[in-house]
C-alpha positions in Angstrom: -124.2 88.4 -7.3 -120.5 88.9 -6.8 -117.4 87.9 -4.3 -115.5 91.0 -3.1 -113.2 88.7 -0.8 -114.1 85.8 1.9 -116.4 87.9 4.0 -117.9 90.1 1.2 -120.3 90.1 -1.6 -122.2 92.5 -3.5 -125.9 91.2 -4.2 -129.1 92.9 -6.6 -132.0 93.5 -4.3 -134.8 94.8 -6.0 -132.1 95.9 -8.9 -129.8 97.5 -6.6 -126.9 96.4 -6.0 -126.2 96.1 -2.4 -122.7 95.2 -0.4 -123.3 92.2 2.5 -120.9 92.0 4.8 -121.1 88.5 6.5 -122.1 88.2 10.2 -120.0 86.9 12.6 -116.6 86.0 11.0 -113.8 87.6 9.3 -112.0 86.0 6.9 -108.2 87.0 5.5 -107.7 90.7 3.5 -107.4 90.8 -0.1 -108.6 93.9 -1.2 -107.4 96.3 2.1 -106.2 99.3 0.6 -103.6 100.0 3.2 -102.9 96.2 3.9 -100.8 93.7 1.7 -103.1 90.2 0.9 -103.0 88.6 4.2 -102.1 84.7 3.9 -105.2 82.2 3.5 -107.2 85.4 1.6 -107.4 84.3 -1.6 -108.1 80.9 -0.5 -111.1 82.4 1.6 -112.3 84.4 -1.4 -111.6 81.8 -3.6 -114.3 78.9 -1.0 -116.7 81.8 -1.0 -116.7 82.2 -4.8 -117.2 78.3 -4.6 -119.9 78.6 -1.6 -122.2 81.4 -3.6 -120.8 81.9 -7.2 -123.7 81.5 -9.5 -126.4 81.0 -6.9 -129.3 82.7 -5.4 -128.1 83.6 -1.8 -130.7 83.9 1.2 -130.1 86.8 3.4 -130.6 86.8 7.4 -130.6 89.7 9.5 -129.8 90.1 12.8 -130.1 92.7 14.9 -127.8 96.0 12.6 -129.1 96.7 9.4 -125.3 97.7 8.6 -122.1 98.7 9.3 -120.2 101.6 9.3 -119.3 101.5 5.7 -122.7 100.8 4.9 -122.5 97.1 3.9 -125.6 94.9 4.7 -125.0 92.9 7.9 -126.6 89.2 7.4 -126.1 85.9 7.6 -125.7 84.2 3.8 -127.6 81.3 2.7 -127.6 78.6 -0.1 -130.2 76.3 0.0 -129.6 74.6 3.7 -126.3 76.2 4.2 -125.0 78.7 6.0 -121.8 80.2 4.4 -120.4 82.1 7.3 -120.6 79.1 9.3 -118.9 76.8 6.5 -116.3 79.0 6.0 -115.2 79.4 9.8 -115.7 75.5 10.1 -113.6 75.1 7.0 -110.7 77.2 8.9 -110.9 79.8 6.2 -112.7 82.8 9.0 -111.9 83.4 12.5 -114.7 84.7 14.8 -115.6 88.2 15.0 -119.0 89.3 16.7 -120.1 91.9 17.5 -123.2 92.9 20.2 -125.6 93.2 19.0 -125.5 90.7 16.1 -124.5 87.4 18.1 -127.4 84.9 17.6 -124.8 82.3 15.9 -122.2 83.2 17.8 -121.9 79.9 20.1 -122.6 77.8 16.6 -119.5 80.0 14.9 -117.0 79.2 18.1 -117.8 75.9 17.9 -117.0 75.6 14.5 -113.8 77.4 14.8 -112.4 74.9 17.8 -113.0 72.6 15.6 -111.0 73.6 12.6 -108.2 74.8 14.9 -108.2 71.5 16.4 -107.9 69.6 12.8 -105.9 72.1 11.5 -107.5 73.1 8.8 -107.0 76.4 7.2 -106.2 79.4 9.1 -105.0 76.7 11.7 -102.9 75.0 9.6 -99.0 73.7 11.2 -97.1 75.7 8.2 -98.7 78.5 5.9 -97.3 79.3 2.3 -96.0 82.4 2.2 -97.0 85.0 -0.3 -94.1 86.7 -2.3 -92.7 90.0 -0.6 -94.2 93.1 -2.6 -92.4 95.0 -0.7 -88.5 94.5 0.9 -89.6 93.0 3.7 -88.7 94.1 7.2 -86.0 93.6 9.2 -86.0 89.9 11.1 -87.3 90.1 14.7 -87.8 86.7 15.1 -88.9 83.4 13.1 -92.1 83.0 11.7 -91.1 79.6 9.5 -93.9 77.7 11.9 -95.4 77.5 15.5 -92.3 78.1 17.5 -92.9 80.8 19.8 -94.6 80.7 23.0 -96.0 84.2 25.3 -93.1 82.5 27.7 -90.0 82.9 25.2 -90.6 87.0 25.3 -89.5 89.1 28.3 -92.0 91.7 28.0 -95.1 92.4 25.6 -93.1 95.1 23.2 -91.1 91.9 22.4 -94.1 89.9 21.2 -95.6 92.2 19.7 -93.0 93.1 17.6 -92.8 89.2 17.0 -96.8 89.1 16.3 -96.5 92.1 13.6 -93.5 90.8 11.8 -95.2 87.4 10.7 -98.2 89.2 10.0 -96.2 91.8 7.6 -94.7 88.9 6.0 -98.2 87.3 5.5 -98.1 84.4 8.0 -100.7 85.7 10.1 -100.5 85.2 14.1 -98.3 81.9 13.1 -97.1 81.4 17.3 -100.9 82.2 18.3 -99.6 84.9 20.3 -102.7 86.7 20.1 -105.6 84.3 21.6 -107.7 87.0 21.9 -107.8 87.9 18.7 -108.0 91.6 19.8 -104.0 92.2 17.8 -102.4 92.7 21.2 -100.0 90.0 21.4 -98.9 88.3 25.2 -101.3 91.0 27.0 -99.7 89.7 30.2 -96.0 90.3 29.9 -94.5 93.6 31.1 
């Protein structure tokens, strides 16, 4: 068994090796090949080395057998523990399902309320900020901490602009402009 990132492992079924793609969560990028290392990755890759490293992982299908890259879709077990659910109530996955593969879905936003309400992880006040590997972008606005509200913009272009800046510097959606998580930030200015 191996850890490709927080949301990814690569298992031997049968002697095969097999990609799994965890159910129900998505966790920071690491390895995006088009994407710099988004902030609180490697910490999610690092807790799901920790969750499954060296162990014998249980598998759980849902409904899809995979996804469109192929990777296994299943819930990952260790003994009594479910790792997708750890790591959203650990703060280190935000919820992504998809129909049909909801059966944990309620368990999973639960979990995430929860860490967003302690702050823990993803939902941390103040994220560290990875070191540019590129020059960064022109400032658009302030993405030091949680300062921004959908009411400081005018229209949606400005909040979006806002929304991709922190995420290209690796803060992620730092104001929470995007509480749909769908990456359109302030869907109801102008």
């Amino acid at each position: 068994m191996r850890v490709i990132d927080g949301d990814t492992i690569e298992v031997s079924i049968g002697g095969e090796l097999y990609k799994v793609r965890y159910i129900g969560i998505d966790t920071p990028e690491t390895k995006h090949p088009e994407k710099p290392v988004e902030w609180m990755g490697a910490e999610a890759a690092a807790k799901n080395e920790e969750l499954v490293g060296g162990k014998i992982v249980g598998l759980e299908k849902d409904i899809s057998e995979t996804d469109q890259y192929g990777r296994l879709l299943r819930y990952v077990w260790t003994g009594d523990l479910m790792v997708n659910a750890e790591l959203a109530r650990l703060g280190f996955a935000q919820v992504s399902t998809y129909p049909p593969g909801v059966k944990y879905q309620d368990l999973f936003l639960r979990l995430q309320k929860e860490a967003r309400e302690a702050q823990r992880g993803l939902w941390g006040p103040t994220p560290t900020p990875l070191p540019p590997t590129q020059p960064p972008p022109a400032a658009v606005c302030n993405c030091s901490g949680n300062i921004y509200n959908c009411s400081d913009f005018s229209t949606h272009t400005q909040a979006q602009a806002c929304y991709e800046y922190c995420k290209s510097l690796g803060r992620g959606d730092i104001h929470r402009l995007d509480g749909d998580n769908d990456g359109i930030a302030c869907e109801s200015l102008p």
